[in-house]
SERO-4910 file (N, C-alpha, C, O; in steps of 0.05 Angstrom, whole numbers):
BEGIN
 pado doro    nc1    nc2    nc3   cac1   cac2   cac3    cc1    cc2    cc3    oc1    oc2    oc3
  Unk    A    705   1028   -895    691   1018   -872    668   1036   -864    647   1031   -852
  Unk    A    681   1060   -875    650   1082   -861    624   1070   -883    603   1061   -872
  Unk    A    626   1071   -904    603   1065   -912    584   1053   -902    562   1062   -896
  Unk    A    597   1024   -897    579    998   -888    565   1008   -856    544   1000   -846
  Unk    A    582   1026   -846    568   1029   -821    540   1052   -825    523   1057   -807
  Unk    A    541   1060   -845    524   1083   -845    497   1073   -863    474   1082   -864
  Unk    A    507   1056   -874    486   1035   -892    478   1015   -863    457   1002   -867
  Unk    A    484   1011   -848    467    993   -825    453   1019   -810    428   1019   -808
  Unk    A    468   1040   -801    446   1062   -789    422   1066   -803    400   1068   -791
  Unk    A    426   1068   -827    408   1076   -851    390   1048   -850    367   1050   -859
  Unk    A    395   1031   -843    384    997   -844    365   1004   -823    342   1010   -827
  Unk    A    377   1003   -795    360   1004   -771    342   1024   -777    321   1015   -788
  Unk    A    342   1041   -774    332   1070   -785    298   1063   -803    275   1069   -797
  Unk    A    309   1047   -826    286   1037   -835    271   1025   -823    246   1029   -824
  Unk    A    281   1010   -810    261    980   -787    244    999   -776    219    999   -778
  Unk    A    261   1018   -761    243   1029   -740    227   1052   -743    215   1062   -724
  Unk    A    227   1060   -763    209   1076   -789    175   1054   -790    152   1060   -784
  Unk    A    189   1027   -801    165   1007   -809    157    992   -777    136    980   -775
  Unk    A    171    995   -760    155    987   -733    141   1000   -720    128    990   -701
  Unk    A    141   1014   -723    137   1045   -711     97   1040   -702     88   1024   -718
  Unk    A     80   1049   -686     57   1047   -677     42   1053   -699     28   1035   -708
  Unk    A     41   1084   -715     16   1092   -735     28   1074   -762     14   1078   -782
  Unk    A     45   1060   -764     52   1042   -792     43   1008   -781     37    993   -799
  Unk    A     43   1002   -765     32    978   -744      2    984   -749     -6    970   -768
  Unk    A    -19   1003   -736    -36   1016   -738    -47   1005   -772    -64    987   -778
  Unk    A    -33   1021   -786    -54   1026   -817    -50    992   -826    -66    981   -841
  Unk    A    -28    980   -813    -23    951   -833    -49    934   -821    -51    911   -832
  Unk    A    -71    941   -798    -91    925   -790   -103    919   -804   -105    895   -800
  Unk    A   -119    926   -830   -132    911   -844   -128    897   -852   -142    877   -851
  Unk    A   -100    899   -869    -93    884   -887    -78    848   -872    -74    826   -883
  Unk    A    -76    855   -851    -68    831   -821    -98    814   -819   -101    790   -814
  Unk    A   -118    832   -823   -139    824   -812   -154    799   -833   -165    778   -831
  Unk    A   -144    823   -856   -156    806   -898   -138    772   -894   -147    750   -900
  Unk    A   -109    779   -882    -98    755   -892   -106    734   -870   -103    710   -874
  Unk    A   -115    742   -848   -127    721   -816   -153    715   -838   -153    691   -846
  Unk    A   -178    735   -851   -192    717   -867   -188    700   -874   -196    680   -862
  Unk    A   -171    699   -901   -168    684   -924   -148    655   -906   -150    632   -916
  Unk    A   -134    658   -887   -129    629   -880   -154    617   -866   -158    593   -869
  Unk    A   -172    633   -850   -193    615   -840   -215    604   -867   -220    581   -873
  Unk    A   -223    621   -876   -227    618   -909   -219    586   -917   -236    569   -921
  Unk    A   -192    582   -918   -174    572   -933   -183    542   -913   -193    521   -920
  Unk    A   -174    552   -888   -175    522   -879   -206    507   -870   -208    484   -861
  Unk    A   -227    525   -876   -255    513   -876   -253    501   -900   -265    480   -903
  Unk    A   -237    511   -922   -243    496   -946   -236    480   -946   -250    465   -960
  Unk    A   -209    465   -932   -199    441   -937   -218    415   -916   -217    391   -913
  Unk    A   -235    439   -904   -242    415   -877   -270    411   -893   -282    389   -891
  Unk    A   -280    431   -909   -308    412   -931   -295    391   -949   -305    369   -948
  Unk    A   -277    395   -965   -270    383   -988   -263    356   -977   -267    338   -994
  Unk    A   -253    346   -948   -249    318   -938   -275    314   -934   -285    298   -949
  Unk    A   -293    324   -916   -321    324   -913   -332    307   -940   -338    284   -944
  Unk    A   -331    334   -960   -345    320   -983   -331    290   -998   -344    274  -1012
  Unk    A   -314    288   -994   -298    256   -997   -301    233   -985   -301    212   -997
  Unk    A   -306    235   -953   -318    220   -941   -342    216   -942   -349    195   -933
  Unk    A   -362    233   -952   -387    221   -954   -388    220   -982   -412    215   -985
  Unk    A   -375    222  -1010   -381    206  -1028   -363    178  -1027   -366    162  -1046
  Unk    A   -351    174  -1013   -336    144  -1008   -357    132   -992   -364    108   -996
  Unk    A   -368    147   -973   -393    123   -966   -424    124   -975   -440    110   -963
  Unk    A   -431    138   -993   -451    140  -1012   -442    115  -1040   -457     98  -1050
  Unk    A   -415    119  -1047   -411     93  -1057   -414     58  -1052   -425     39  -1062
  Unk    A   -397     64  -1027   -405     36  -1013   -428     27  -1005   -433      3  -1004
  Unk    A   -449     52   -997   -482     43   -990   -483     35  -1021   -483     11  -1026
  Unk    A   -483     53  -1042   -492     39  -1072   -477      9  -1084   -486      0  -1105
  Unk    A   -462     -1  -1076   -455    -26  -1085   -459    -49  -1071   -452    -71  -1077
  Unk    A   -477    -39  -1044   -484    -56  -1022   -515    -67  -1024   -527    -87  -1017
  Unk    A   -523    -42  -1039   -558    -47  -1048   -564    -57  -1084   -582    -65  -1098
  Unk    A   -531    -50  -1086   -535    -76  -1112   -527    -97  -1113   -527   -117  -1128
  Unk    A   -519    -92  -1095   -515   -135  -1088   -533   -138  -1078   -540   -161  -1083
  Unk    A   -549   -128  -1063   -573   -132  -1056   -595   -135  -1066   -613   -148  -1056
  Unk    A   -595   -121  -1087   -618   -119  -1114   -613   -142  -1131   -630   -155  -1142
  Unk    A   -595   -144  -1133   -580   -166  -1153   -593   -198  -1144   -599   -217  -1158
  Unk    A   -593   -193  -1107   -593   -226  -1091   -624   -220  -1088   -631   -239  -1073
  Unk    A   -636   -213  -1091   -668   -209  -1086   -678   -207  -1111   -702   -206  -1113
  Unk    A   -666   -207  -1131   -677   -212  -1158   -675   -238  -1160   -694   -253  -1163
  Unk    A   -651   -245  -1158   -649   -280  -1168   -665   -292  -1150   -669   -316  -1153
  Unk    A   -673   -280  -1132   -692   -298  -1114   -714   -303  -1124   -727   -324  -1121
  Unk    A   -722   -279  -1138   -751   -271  -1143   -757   -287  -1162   -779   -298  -1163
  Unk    A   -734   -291  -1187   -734   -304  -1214   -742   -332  -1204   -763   -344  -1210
  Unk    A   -722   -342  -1186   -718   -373  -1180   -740   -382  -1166   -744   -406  -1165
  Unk    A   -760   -362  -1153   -783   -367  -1139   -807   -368  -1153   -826   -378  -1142
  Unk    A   -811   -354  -1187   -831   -357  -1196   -830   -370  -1217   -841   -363  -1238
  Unk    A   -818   -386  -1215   -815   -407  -1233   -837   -430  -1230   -844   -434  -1207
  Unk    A   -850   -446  -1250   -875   -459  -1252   -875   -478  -1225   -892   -479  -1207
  Unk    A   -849   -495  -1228   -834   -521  -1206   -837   -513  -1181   -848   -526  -1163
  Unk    A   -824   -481  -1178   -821   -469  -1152   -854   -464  -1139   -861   -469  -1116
  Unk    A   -868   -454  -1157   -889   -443  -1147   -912   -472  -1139   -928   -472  -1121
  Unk    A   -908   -489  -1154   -927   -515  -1151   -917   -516  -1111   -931   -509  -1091
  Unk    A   -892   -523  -1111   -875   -528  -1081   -888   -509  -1062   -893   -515  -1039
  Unk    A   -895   -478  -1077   -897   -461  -1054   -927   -467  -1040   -933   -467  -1016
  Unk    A   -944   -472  -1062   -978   -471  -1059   -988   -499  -1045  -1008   -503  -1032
  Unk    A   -966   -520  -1054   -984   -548  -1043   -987   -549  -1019  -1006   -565  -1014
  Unk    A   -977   -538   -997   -987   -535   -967  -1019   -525   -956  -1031   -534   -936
  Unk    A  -1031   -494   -983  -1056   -496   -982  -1069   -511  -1005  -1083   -500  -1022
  Unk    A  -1064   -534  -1006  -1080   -555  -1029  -1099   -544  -1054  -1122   -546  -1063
  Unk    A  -1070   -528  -1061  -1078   -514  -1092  -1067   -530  -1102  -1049   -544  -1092
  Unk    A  -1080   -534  -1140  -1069   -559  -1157  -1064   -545  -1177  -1080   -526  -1179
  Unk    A  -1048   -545  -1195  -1047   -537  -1218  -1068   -548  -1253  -1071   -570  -1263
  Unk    A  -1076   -530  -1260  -1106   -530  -1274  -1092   -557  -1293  -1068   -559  -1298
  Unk    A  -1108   -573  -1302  -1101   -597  -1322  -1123   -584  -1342  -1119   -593  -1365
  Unk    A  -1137   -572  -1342  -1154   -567  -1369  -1149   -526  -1370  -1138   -513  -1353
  Unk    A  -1160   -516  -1395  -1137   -494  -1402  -1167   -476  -1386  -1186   -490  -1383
  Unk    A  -1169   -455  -1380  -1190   -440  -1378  -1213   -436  -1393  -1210   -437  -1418
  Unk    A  -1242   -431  -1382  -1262   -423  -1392  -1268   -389  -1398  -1269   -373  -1379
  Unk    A  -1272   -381  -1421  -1270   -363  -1420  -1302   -347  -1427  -1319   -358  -1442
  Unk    A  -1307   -325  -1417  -1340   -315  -1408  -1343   -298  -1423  -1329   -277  -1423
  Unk    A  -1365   -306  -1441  -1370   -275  -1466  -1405   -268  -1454  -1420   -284  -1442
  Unk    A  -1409   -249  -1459  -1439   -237  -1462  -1451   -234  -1489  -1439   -225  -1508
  Unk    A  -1472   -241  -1489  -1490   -241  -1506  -1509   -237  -1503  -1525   -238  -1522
***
Protein backbone atom coordinates (compact mmCIF):
# COMPACT_ATOMS: atom_id res chain seq x y z
CA UNK A 1 0.00 0.00 0.00
CA UNK A 2 2.98 2.38 0.74
CA UNK A 3 4.03 2.34 -2.68
CA UNK A 4 0.96 3.59 -4.41
CA UNK A 5 0.81 6.35 -1.94
CA UNK A 6 4.22 7.61 -2.60
CA UNK A 7 3.81 7.18 -6.43
CA UNK A 8 0.66 9.75 -6.08
CA UNK A 9 3.03 12.18 -3.85
CA UNK A 10 5.53 11.69 -6.53
CA UNK A 11 2.32 12.29 -9.07
CA UNK A 12 1.23 15.59 -7.47
CA UNK A 13 4.69 16.67 -7.01
CA UNK A 14 5.05 16.53 -10.76
CA UNK A 15 1.82 18.61 -11.57
CA UNK A 16 3.02 21.18 -9.48
CA UNK A 17 6.60 21.16 -10.77
CA UNK A 18 4.71 21.71 -14.49
CA UNK A 19 2.19 24.41 -13.02
CA UNK A 20 4.41 26.19 -11.43
CA UNK A 21 4.66 30.29 -12.79
CA UNK A 22 8.43 30.26 -14.62
CA UNK A 23 7.23 26.72 -16.51
CA UNK A 24 3.65 28.60 -17.32
CA UNK A 25 5.98 31.62 -18.26
CA UNK A 26 8.49 29.77 -20.90
CA UNK A 27 5.31 27.60 -22.40
CA UNK A 28 4.06 31.36 -23.83
CA UNK A 29 5.25 31.07 -27.06
CA UNK A 30 4.60 28.00 -27.87
CA UNK A 31 0.52 28.84 -26.50
CA UNK A 32 0.91 31.74 -28.57
CA UNK A 33 2.39 29.50 -32.16
CA UNK A 34 -0.67 27.15 -31.51
CA UNK A 35 -3.52 30.49 -30.98
CA UNK A 36 -1.65 31.25 -34.64
CA UNK A 37 -1.99 28.29 -36.44
CA UNK A 38 -5.87 27.86 -35.38
CA UNK A 39 -6.60 31.45 -36.48
CA UNK A 40 -4.42 30.54 -39.51
CA UNK A 41 -6.45 27.44 -39.82
CA UNK A 42 -9.82 28.92 -39.49
CA UNK A 43 -9.27 31.93 -42.09
CA UNK A 44 -8.47 29.07 -44.24
CA UNK A 45 -11.57 27.38 -44.06
CA UNK A 46 -13.56 30.73 -44.26
CA UNK A 47 -11.58 31.42 -47.98
CA UNK A 48 -11.92 27.96 -49.28
CA UNK A 49 -16.14 28.35 -48.79
CA UNK A 50 -15.55 31.89 -50.09
CA UNK A 51 -13.75 30.53 -53.06
CA UNK A 52 -16.73 27.88 -53.69
CA UNK A 53 -19.33 30.19 -53.53
CA UNK A 54 -18.08 32.39 -56.00
CA UNK A 55 -17.08 29.63 -58.43
CA UNK A 56 -20.73 28.14 -58.06
CA UNK A 57 -21.87 31.54 -59.07
CA UNK A 58 -19.33 32.35 -61.78
CA UNK A 59 -20.77 29.06 -63.16
CA UNK A 60 -24.29 29.85 -63.13
CA UNK A 61 -23.57 33.51 -64.60
CA UNK A 62 -21.67 31.24 -67.48
CA UNK A 63 -24.56 28.99 -68.39
CA UNK A 64 -26.98 31.90 -68.19
CA UNK A 65 -25.03 33.89 -70.96
CA UNK A 66 -25.06 30.78 -72.95
CA UNK A 67 -28.33 30.40 -73.15
CA UNK A 68 -28.26 33.63 -73.91
CA UNK A 69 -25.77 33.52 -76.64
CA UNK A 70 -27.32 30.53 -77.86
CA UNK A 71 -31.14 32.61 -77.96
CA UNK A 72 -29.60 35.69 -79.67
CA UNK A 73 -27.89 33.68 -82.20
CA UNK A 74 -30.91 31.85 -83.37
CA UNK A 75 -32.38 35.09 -83.55
CA UNK A 76 -29.85 36.53 -85.50
CA UNK A 77 -29.76 33.39 -87.95
CA UNK A 78 -33.68 33.41 -88.24
CA UNK A 79 -33.58 37.22 -88.84
CA UNK A 80 -31.20 37.25 -91.76
CA UNK A 81 -32.64 35.11 -93.69
CA UNK A 82 -33.63 36.38 -97.41
CA UNK A 83 -37.84 35.89 -96.40
CA UNK A 84 -37.09 37.54 -93.05
CA UNK A 85 -35.25 40.43 -94.28
CA UNK A 86 -37.74 41.23 -97.45
CA UNK A 87 -40.56 41.44 -94.11
CA UNK A 88 -38.09 43.60 -92.23
CA UNK A 89 -37.40 46.40 -95.08
CA UNK A 90 -40.91 46.61 -96.79
CA UNK A 91 -42.13 49.28 -94.25
CA UNK A 92 -39.25 51.65 -95.84
CA UNK A 93 -40.36 50.64 -99.49
CA UNK A 94 -37.15 48.80 -100.24
CA UNK A 95 -37.64 46.07 -103.09
CA UNK A 96 -35.56 43.38 -103.69
CA UNK A 97 -33.21 43.85 -106.97
CA UNK A 98 -34.95 41.66 -109.98
CA UNK A 99 -31.92 42.32 -112.26
CA UNK A 100 -28.25 41.12 -110.82
CA UNK A 101 -25.84 44.24 -110.34
CA UNK A 102 -23.89 46.60 -112.53
CA UNK A 103 -20.62 46.42 -112.07
CA UNK A 104 -17.98 49.74 -112.60
CA UNK A 105 -14.51 49.27 -114.22
CA UNK A 106 -12.19 52.23 -115.21
CA UNK A 107 -10.66 52.70 -118.21
Amino acid sequence: MEPTIKNLKGLRFRWKRMLNYQSIVKQIPFFLFLALLAVVYIYNGHSADKLSRDIIKTTKELKELQYEYKTVKGEVLFRSKQSELVKAVEPLKLKELAESPVVLTDK
